[in-house]
C-alpha positions in Angstrom: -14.2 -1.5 2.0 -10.8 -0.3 2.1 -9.5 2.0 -0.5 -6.2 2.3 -0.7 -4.1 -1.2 0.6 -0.4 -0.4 -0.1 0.9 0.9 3.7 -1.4 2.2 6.0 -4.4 -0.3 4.4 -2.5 -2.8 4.9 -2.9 -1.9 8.4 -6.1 -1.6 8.2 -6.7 -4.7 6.8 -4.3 -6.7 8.9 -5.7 -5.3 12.3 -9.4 -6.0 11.2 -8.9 -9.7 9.9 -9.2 -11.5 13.0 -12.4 -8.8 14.3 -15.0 -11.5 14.1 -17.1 -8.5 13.8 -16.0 -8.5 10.2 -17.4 -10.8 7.6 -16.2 -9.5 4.7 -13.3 -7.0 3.4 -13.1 -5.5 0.4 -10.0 -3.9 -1.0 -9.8 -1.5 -3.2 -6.3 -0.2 -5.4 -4.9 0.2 -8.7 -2.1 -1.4 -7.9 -1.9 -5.8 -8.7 1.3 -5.8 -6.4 -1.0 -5.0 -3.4 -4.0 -6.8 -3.9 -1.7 -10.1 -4.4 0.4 -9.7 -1.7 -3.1 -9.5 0.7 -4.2 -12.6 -1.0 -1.2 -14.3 -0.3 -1.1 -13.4 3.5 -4.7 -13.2 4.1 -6.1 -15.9 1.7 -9.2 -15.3 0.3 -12.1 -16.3 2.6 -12.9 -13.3 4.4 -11.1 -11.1 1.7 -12.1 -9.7 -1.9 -10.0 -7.7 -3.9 -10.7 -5.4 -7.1 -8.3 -3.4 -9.3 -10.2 -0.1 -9.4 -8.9 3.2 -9.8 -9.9 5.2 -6.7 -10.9 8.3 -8.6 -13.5 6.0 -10.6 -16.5 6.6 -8.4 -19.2 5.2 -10.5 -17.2 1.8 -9.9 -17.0 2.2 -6.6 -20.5 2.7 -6.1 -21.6 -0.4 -7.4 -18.6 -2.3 -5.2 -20.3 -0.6 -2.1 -24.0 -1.7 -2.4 -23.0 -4.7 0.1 -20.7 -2.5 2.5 -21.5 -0.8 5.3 -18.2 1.0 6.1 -15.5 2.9 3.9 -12.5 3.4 5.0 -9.9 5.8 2.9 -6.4 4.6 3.5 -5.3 5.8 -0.3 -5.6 10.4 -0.9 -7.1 13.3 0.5 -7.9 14.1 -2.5 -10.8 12.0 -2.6 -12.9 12.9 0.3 -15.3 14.6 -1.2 -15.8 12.3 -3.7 -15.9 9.5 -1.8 -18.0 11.5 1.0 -21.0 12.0 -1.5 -20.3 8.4 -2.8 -20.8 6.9 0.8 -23.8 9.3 1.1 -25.4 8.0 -1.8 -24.7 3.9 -1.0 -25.7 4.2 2.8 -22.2 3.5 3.8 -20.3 5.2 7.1 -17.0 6.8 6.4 -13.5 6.8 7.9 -10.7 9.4 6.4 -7.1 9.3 7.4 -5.3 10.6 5.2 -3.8 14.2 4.4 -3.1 15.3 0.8 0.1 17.4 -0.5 -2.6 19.4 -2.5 -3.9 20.9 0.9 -0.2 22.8 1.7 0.6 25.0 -1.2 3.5 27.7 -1.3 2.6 30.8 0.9 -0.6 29.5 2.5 -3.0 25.9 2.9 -6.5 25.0 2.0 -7.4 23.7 6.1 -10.0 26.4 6.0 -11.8 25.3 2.9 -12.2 21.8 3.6 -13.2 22.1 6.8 -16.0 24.9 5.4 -16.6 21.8 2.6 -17.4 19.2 4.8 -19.5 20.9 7.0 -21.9 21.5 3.7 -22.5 17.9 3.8 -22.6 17.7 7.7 -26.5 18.0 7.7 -27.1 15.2 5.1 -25.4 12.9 6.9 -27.3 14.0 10.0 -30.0 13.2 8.3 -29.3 10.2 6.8 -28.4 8.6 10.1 -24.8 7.8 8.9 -21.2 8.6 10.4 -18.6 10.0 8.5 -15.5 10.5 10.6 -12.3 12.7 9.0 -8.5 12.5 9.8 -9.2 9.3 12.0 -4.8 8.4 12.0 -1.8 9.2 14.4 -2.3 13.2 14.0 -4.8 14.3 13.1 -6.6 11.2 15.0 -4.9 10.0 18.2 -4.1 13.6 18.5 -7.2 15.1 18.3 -8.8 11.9 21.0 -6.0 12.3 23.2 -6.6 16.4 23.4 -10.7 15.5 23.7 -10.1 13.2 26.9 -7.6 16.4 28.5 -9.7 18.8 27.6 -12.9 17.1 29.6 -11.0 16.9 32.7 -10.2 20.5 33.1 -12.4 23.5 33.9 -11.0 25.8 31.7 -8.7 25.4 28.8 -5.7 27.5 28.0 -3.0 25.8 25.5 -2.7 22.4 23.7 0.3 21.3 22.7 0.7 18.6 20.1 4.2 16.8 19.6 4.8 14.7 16.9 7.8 12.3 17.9 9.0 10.0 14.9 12.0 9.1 14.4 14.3 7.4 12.3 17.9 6.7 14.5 19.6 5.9 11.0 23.1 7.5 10.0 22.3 6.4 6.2 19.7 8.7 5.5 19.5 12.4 6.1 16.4 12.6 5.0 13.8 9.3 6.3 10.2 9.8 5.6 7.9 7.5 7.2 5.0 8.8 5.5 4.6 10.6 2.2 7.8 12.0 0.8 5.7 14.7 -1.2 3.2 15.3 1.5 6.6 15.7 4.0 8.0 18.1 2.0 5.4 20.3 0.9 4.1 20.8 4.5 7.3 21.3 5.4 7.9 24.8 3.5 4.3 26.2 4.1 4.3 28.9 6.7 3.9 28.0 10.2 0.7 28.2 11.5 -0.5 28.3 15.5 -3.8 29.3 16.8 -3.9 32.1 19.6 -6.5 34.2 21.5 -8.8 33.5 18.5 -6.3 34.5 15.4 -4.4 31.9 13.0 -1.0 33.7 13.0 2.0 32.8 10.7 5.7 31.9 10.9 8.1 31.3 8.4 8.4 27.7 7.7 11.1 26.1 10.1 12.3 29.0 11.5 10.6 28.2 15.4 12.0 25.1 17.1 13.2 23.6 20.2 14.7 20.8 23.0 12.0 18.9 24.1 12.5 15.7 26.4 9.8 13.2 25.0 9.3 10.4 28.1 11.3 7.0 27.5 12.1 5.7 24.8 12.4 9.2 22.8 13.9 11.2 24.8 15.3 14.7 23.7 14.1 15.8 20.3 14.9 19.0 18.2 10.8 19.6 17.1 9.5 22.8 14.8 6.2 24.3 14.7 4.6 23.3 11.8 0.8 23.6 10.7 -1.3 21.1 11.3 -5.1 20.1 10.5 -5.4 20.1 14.2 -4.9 23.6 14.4 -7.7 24.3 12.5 -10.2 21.9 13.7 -9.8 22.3 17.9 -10.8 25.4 17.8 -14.0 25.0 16.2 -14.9 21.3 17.4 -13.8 21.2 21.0 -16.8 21.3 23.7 -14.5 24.1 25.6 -12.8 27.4 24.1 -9.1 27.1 24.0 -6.9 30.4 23.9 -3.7 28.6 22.4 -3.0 25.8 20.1 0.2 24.8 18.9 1.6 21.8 16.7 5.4 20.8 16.7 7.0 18.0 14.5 10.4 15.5 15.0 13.1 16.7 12.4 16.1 14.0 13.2 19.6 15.2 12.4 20.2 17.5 10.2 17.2 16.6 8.1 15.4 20.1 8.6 18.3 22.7 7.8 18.7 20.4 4.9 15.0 20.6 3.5 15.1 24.6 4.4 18.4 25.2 2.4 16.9 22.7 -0.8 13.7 25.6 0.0 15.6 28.7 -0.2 17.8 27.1 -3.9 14.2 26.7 -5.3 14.8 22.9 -5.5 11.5 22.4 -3.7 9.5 24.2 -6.5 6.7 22.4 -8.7 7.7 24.7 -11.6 9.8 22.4 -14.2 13.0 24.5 -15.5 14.9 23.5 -18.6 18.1 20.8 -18.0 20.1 20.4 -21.4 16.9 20.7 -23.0 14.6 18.4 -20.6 12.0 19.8 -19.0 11.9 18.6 -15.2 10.5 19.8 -11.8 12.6 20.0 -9.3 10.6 18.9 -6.7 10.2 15.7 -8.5 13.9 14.7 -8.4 14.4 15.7 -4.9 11.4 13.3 -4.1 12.4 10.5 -6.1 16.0 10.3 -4.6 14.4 9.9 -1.3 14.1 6.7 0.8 9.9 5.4 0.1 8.3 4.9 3.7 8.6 1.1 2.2 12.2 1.0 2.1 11.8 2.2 6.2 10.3 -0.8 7.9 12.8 -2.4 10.1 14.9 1.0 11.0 15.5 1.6 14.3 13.3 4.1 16.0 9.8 5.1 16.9 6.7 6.3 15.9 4.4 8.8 18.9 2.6 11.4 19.5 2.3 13.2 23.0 -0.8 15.9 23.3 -0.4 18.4 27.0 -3.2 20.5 27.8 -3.0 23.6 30.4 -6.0 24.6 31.7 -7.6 25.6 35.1 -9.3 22.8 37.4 -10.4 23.1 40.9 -8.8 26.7 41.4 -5.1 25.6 40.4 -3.2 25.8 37.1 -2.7 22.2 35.5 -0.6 20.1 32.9 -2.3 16.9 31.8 -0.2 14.9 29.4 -0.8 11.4 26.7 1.7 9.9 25.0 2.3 6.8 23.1 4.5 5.5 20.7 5.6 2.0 18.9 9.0 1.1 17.8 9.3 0.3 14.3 11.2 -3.0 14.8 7.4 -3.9 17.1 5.1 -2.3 13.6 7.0 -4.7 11.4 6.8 -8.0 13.3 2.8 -7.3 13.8 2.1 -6.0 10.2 5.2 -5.4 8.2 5.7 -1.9 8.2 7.6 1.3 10.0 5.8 2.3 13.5 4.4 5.2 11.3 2.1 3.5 9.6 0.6 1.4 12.1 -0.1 4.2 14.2 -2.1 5.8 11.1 -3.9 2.5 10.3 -4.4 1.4 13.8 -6.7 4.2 14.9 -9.4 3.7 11.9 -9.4 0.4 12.4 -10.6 0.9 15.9 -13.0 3.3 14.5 -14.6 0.4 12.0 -15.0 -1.7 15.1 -16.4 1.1 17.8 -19.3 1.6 14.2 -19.4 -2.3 13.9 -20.0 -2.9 18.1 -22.6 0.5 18.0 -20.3 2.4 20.4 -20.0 5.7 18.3 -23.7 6.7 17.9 -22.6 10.3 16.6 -24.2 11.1 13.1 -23.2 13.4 10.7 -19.4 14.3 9.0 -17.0 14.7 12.8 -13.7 14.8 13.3 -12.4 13.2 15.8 -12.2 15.4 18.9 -15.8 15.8 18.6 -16.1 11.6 19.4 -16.4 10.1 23.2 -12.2 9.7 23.6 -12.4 7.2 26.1 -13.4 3.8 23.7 -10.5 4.8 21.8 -8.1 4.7 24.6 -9.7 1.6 25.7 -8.9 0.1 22.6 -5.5 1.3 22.1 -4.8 -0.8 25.4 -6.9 -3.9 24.0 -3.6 -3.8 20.6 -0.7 -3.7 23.8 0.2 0.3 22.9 1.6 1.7 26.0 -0.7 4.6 26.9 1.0 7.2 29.2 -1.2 9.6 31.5 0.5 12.1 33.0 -0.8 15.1 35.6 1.1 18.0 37.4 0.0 21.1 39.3 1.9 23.6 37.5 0.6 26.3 40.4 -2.3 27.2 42.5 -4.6 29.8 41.4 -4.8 32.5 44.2 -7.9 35.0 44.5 -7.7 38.2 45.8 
């Protein structure tokens, strides 16, 4: 079951049509646009669609008797929900999605759902079922990519995640790939990076720099940001990590723009009186943005490069991933920007590691606590460049 077949879905759905693994996918959304348009491109065979609200569980639960895995390509917001629903059907469970309601003005609720899911962590245990959250580009190929670096190093000092989409498009100063609320909410939270065992804060935007991504990218103004994956490393990884750090793509002059609509109060929720209408702010600014939709055949790239220091055989190390898509490639193999394949692509590997019995983990993970190196092996198998990079940064001298 797929919930949610609008963008990333429709990755989903797309990538796992022709898995002869697969006998039968449901899709689940509210919208009749959606659910059409996969009919028309999929047929109907191996493909059975439902208007459901996703918020109406009880329905749900009597479309998943038959299923064996959910996947939740629609809202955060319905985790837990769906979590408990899964639990109660028998069915495994893929996340991807984050949620605008999880970064809220002066702070974020990471630390609470991480403390909710692992309530349920020991039913799932014991049920014998998989629930894996934040299985997309980051958190997802992030959190894989930092798994496989961190096994090869003795000791662990910093991971760095970079986040390098881009839109190269004078006609908009503004381009988001993925959710224009979720964009700009995180954006004005506080930064937040993980050292020596404290979450500390920065104001948001105010830390960036030049970074020189590897071919295609190239050099990229990024900015700390806060991330899931800054709050679930630390916890999940098999080795203790004194730094973690995660820095986002802002193209042109798109983040000096979003601070400055910040600091005039035209990001806040708060609806002010306009010649006697009542309107948010944040509303207008977000509906005279681009959709991800109207972003498909742009030029540019979606990628994500993880580095990991750390100590192995007595010298000091740098071991680097990267990949990326362009979004011209996303759109001739399923229609959409580079963004959202790189979201769906991951999940759908997931469905078919659970469907092939190659992740025998139990329980509610995330992904950096999953064997990294199916993953990778998979990401080849779909012709994404995978880029390994290693350098001794110094040797370690002892005295």
């Amino acid at each position: 079951m797929v919930i949610g077949v609008g963008g990333v879905g429709h990755v989903v759905v797309a990538t796992l049509i022709s898995e002869k693994l697969v006998d039968q996918i449901v899709a689940i959304d509210v919208s009749d646009r959606n659910l059409k348009h996969l009919q028309e491109k999929f047929g109907g065979e191996k493909i059975s669609t439902y208007r459901v609200d996703s918020r109406n569980f009880d329905q749900l639960s009597r479309l998943m008797k038959e299923v064996d895995i959910v996947v939740n390509a629609a809202h955060y917001s319905l985790n837990l929900g769906l979590i408990d629903t899964c639990l109660k059907n028998g069915c495994n469970y893929i996340s991807l999605t984050g949620g605008e309601e999880l970064w809220i003005e002066g702070g974020s609720r990471f630390k609470e759902m991480i403390e909710a899911h692992l309530k349920r962590d020991s039913e799932w245990r014991e049920s014998r079922l998989t629930g894996i959250l934040g299985l997309g580009e980051d958190p997802g190929l992030s959190n894989i990519f930092t798994r496989y670096l961190v096994e090869k190093l003795d000791e662990v000092d910093e991971v760095i995640i970079r986040d390098a989409d881009t839109v190269e498009d004078s006609r908009f100063i503004i381009a988001p790939l993925w959710s224009r609320e979720e964009l700009l909410m995180s954006s004005i939270a506080p930064a937040v990076y993980y050292e020596d065992g404290v979450f500390k804060k920065a104001e948001p935007l105010s830390i960036c720099e030049e970074y020189v991504f590897p071919s295609p990218i190239g050099p990229k103004k990024i900015y700390l940001k806060e991330h899931p994956e800054v709050w679930t490393l630390p916890v999940f990884l098999p080795k203790k990590v004194r730094k973690i750090s995660f820095w986002y793509n802002y193209d042109g002059i798109s983040a000096e723009v979003i601070k400055a609509l910040w600091k005039m109060n035209l990001l806040s929720r708060e609806k002010i009186n306009v010649k006697g209408v009542q309107v948010s702010p944040f509303d207008v600014v977000v509906e005279v943005l681009p959709q991800p939709l109207d972003l498909v055949e742009v030029p540019g790239y979606a990628g994500i490069e993880v580095e990991v220091k750390g100590i192995k055989d007595n010298s000091l190390i740098s071991g680097k991933i990267f990949t990326y898509v362009s979004h011209r490639e996303a759109y001739n193999r399923c229609g959409l920007n580079g963004t959202s394949y790189l979201v769906g692509l991951p999940a759908a590997i997931g469905v078919t590691l659970l469907l092939k019995r190659e992740l025998k983990d139990v329980g509610l993970l995330f992904p950096e606590q999953l064997n990294p190196h199916p993953f990778i092996r998979e990401l080849l198998k779909h012709n994404l460049p995978v880029i390994f990079e290693e350098r001794r940064i110094t040797e370690i001298k002892e005295f």
